[in-house]
C-alpha positions as CSV (number, residue, x, y, z in Angstrom):
1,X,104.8,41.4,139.6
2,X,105.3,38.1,141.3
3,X,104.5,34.3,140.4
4,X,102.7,34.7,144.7
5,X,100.1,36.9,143.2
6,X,96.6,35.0,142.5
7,X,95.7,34.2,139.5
8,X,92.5,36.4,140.0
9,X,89.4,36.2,142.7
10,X,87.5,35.8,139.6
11,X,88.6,32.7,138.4
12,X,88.8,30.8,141.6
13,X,85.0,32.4,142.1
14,X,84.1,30.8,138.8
15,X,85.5,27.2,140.0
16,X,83.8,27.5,142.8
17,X,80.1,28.6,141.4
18,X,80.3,26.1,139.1
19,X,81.7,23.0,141.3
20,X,84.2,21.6,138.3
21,X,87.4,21.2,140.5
22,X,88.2,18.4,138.4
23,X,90.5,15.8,139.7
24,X,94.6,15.8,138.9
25,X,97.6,14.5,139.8
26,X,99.7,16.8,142.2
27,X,102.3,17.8,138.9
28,X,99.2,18.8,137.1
29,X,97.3,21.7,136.5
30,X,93.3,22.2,136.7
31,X,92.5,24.2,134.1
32,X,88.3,25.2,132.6
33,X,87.7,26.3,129.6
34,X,85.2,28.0,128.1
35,X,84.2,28.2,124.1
36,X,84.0,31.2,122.1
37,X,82.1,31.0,119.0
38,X,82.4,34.9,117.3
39,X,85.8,37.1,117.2
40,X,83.9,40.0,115.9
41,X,81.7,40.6,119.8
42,X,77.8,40.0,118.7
43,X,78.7,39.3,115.5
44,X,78.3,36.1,113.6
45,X,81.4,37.0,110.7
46,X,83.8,34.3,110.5
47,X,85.9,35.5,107.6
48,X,88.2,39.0,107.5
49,X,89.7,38.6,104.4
50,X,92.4,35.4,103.8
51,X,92.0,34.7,107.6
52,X,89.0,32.6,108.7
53,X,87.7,32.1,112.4
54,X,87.3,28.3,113.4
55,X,86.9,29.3,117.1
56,X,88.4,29.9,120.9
57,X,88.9,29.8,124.4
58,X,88.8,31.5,127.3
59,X,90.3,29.7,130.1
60,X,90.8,30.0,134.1
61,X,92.4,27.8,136.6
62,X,92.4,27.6,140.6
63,X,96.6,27.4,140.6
64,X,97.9,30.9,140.8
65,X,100.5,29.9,138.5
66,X,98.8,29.1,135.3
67,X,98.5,32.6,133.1
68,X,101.5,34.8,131.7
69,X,101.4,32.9,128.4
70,X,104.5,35.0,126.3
71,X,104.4,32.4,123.4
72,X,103.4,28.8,121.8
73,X,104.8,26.3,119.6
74,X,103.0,23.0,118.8
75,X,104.1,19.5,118.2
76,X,104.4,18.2,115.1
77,X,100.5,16.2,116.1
78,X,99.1,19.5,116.1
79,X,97.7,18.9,119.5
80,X,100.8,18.7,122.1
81,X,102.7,22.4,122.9
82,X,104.9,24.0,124.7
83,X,104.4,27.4,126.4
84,X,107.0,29.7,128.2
85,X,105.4,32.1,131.0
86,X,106.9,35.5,131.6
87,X,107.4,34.4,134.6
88,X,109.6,31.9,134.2
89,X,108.2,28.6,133.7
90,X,107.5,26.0,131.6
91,X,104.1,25.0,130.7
92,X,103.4,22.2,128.6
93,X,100.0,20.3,127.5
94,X,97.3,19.3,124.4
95,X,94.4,20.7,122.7
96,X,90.9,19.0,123.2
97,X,88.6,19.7,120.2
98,X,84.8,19.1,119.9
99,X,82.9,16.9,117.7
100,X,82.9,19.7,114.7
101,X,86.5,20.3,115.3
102,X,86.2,22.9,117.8
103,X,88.9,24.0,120.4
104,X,87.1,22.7,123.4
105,X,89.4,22.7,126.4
106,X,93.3,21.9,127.3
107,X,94.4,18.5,128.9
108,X,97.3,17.3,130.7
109,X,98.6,20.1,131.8
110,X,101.7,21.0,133.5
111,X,103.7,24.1,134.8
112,X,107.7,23.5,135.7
113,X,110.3,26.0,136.4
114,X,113.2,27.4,134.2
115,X,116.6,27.0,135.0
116,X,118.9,29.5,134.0
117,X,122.3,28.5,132.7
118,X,123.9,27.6,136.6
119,X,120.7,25.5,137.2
120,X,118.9,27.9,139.3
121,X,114.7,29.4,138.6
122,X,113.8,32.3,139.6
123,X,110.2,33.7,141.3
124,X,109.1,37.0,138.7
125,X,110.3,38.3,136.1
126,X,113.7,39.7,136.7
127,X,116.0,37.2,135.6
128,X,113.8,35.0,133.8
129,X,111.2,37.2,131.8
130,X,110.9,34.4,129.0
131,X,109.0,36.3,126.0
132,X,109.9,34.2,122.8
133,X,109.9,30.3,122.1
134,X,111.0,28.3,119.6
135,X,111.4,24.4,118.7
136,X,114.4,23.6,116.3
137,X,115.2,20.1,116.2
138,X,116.9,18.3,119.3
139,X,117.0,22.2,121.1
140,X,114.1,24.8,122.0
141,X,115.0,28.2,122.2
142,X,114.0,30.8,124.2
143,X,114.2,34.7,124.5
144,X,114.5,36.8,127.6
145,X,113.7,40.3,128.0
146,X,115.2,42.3,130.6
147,X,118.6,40.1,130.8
148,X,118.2,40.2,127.5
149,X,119.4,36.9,125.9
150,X,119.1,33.9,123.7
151,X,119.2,30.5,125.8
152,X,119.4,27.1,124.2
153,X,117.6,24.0,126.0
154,X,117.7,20.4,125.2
155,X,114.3,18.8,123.4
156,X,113.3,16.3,124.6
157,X,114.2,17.3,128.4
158,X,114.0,21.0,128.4
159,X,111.9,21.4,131.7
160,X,114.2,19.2,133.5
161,X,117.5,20.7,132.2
162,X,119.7,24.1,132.7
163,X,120.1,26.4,129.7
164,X,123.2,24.5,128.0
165,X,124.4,27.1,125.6
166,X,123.5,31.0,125.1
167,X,123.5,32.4,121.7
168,X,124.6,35.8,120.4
169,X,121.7,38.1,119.8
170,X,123.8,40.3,117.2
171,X,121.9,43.0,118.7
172,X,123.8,45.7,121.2
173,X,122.0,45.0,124.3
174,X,122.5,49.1,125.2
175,X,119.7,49.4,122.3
176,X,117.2,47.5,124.4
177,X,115.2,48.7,127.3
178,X,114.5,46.3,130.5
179,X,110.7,45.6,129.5
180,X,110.9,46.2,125.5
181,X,113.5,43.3,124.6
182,X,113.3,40.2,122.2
183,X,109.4,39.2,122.2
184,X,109.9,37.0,119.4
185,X,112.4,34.0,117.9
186,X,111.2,31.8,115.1
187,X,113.1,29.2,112.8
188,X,113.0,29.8,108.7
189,X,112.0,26.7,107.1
190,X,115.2,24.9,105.6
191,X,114.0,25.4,102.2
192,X,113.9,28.9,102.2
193,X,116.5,31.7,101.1
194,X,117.3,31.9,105.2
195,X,117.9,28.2,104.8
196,X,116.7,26.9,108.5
197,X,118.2,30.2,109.7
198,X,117.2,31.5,113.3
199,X,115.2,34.8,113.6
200,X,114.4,37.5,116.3
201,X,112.4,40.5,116.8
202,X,112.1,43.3,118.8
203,X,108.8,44.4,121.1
204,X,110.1,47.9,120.9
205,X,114.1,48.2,120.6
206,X,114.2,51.0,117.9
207,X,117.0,51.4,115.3
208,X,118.7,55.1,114.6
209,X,115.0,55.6,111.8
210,X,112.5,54.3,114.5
211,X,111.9,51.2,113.1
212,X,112.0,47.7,115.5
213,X,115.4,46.4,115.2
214,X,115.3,42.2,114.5
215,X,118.2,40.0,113.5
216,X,118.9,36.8,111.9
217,X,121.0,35.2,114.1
218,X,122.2,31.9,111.8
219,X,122.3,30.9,108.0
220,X,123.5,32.3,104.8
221,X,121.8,35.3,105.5
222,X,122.9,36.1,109.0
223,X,123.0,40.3,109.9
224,X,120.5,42.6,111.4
225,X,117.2,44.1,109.7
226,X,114.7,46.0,111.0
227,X,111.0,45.8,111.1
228,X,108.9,49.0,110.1
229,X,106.9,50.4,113.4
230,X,103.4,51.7,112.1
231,X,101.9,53.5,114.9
232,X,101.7,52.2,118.8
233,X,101.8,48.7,118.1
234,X,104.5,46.5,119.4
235,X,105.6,42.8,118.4
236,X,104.6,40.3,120.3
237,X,105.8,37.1,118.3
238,X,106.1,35.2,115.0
239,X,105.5,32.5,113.2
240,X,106.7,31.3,109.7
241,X,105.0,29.7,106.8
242,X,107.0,27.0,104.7
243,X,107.2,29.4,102.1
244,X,109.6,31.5,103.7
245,X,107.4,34.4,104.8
246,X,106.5,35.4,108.5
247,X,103.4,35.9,110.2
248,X,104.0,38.5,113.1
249,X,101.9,39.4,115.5
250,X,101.5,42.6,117.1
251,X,99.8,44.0,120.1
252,X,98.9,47.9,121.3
253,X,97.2,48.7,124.7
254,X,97.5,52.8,125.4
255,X,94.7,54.8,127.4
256,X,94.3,56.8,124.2
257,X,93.6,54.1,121.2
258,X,92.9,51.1,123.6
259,X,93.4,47.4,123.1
260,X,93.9,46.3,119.8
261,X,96.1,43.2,118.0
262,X,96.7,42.7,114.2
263,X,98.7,39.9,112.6
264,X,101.4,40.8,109.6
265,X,102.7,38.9,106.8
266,X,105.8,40.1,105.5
267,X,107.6,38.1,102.8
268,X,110.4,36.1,103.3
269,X,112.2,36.8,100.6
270,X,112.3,40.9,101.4
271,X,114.2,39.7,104.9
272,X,117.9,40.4,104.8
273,X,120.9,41.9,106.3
274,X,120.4,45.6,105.9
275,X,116.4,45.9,105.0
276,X,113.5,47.1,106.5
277,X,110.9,45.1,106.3
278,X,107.0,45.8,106.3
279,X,104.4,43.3,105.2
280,X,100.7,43.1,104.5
281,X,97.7,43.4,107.1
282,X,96.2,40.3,107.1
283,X,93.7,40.6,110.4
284,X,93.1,43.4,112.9
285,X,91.3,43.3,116.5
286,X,90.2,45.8,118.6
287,X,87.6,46.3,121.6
288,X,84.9,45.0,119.3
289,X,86.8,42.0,119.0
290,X,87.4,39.0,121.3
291,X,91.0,39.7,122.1
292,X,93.2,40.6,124.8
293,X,96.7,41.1,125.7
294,X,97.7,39.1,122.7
295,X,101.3,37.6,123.1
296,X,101.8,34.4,121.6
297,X,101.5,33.2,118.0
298,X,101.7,29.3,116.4
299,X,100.9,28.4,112.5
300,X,100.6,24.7,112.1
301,X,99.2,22.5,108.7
302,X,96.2,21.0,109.5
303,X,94.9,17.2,108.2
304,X,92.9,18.8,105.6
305,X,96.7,20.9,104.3
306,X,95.1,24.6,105.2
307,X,97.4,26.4,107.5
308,X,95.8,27.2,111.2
309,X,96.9,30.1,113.2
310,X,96.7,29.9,116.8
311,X,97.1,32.8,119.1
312,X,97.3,33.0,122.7
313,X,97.0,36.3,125.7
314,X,99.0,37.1,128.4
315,X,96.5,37.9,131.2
316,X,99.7,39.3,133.7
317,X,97.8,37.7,136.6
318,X,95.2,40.4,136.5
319,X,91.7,39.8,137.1
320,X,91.0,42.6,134.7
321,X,92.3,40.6,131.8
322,X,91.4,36.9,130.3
323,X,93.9,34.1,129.3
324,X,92.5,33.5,125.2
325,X,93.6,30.7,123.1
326,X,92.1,31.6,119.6
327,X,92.2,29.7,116.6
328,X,92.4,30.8,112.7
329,X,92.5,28.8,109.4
330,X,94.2,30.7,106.8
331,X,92.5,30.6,103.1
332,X,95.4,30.0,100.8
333,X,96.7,27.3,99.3
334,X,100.6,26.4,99.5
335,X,100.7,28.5,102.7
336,X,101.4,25.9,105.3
337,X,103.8,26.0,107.5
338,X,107.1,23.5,107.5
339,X,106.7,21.1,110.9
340,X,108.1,23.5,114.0
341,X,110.4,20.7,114.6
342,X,112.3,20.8,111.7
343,X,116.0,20.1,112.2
344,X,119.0,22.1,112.2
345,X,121.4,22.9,109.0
């Protein structure tokens, strides 16, 4: 589908019954937001197990543009990210939060185009299907599906600049279908046993045993592994926490089962070269639950040390499906995650 297609009837209808066309800048995009207090629909629950429920958003904007969200990294401040749109853009803004600490709404933001490695963006997917994000250091990094490749951008400057440098993915592209390519890259803190090292991970390119293949692409440690596949649910993106392990989340839509998300954590020391990795369940969402087409995943320390877990849904332009920004505090001491800008080794 195409970047021309509306952002759905709905939203612009909602904009328009409620009269807040707020006022922007022409580089800027209007975007309303609206709260969401329960995950569990009707339900008052705030904690499923380590992982507790601080709140959300659903959010809609009159630009046709804004939606597609594939994944999210945040500033060191906690409050400024970057975005990547399967569609090829850039989308960069901040977090507004309420009086109690709430996520109340998104400021300042802004949608630019990609540029491939000659300089040139691209309407749709196609050429520029971005899926997976990552900030290390001075670069960001970004994963492609369907061309299927790693590109390097400079940081600060990335949504001015052409790709500068393209990394090996250490994965056979043959293995990977057009729409099932590398949803997720992720840098290992510096301290761990992958020692800053980069990872990626499959949506649903399958080694010889079924399993999603993954690779680490730099570090001491650098080889394939694979990812155990447990039923129809497909990666979507990862995070990791300072100690080395990685939060991975995982989305399944089917006719049969439904919508339904669920967020891994597999430890960091059972990743390397040659091993097939699992994890622990440590949340799981279905139509009961206040989720959608869940894509994108961020873990940041918060003032108070706790680790939050952000995750965000790709709505694919569709007015059948909502753009979610949903926030998580996990309940575990020494589980925060090292600064997403950590540098290079």
């Amino acid at each position: 589908m195409t970047i021309k297609r509306l952002c759905g009837a709905a939203s612009i209808a909602l904009c328009i019954a409620t009269g807040a066309f707020p006022s922007w800048a022409a580089d800027e995009v209007p975007v309303i937001s609206r709260q969401i207090s329960d995950f569990r629909i009707g339900s008052s629950e705030t904690k499923f197990g380590s992982m507790e429920f601080l709140g959300g958003l659903e959010m809609v904007s009159s630009r046709a543009l804004f939606g597609s969200l594939s994944s999210i990294r945040f500033r060191p401040d906690q409050k400024h990210f970057v975005v990547v749109l399967d569609t090829g853009q850039w989308l960069t803004g901040s977090i507004e939060r309420d009086v109690k600490g709430r996520l109340s709404g998104l400021l300042d933001v802004e949608i630019t185009p990609m540029k491939n490695s000659a300089g040139l963006s691209f309407e749709g997917k196609g050429y520029m299907d971005a899926e997976g994000l990552a900030l290390d250091g001075d670069r960001i990094l970004v994963s492609f599906e369907q061309r299927h490749r790693v590109d390097v951008y400079p940081d600060p400057g990335f949504a001015d600049s052409s790709a500068i440098a393209t990394l090996p993915i250490l994965i056979p592209r043959k293995m990977l279908s057009d729409n099932r390519g590398i949803e997720t890259i992720t840098v290992a803190p510096a301290s761990s046993p992958l020692k800053g090292g980069v990872v990626i991970v499959c949506e649903r390119g399958l080694d010889s045993d079924g399993n999603r293949l993954a690779a680490i692409l730099s570090g001491p440690l650098k080889g394939r592994f694979s990812v155990e596949r447990d039923g129809s649910f497909d990666v979507t993106d990862g995070a990791f926490l300072s100690n080395g392990d990685l939060l991975l989340l995982e989305r399944r839509f089917n006719m049969a089962e439904g919508i339904g998300m669920r967020l891994r954590r597999i430890k960091g020391a059972d990743i390397k070269p040659g091993a097939v990795v699992s994890g622990d369940l440590l949340l799981e969402g279905n139509f009961n639950s206040q989720i959608d087409n869940m894509e994108g995943l961020d873990a940041f320390q918060a003032a108070d040390g706790t680790t939050h877990i952000i995750l965000v849904s790709d709505d694919n332009h569709s007015i059948l499906q909502r753009n979610l920004m949903l926030e998580f505090r996990l309940s575990e001491e020494a589980a925060w995650v090292a600064p997403s800008s950590q540098k290079r080794n």
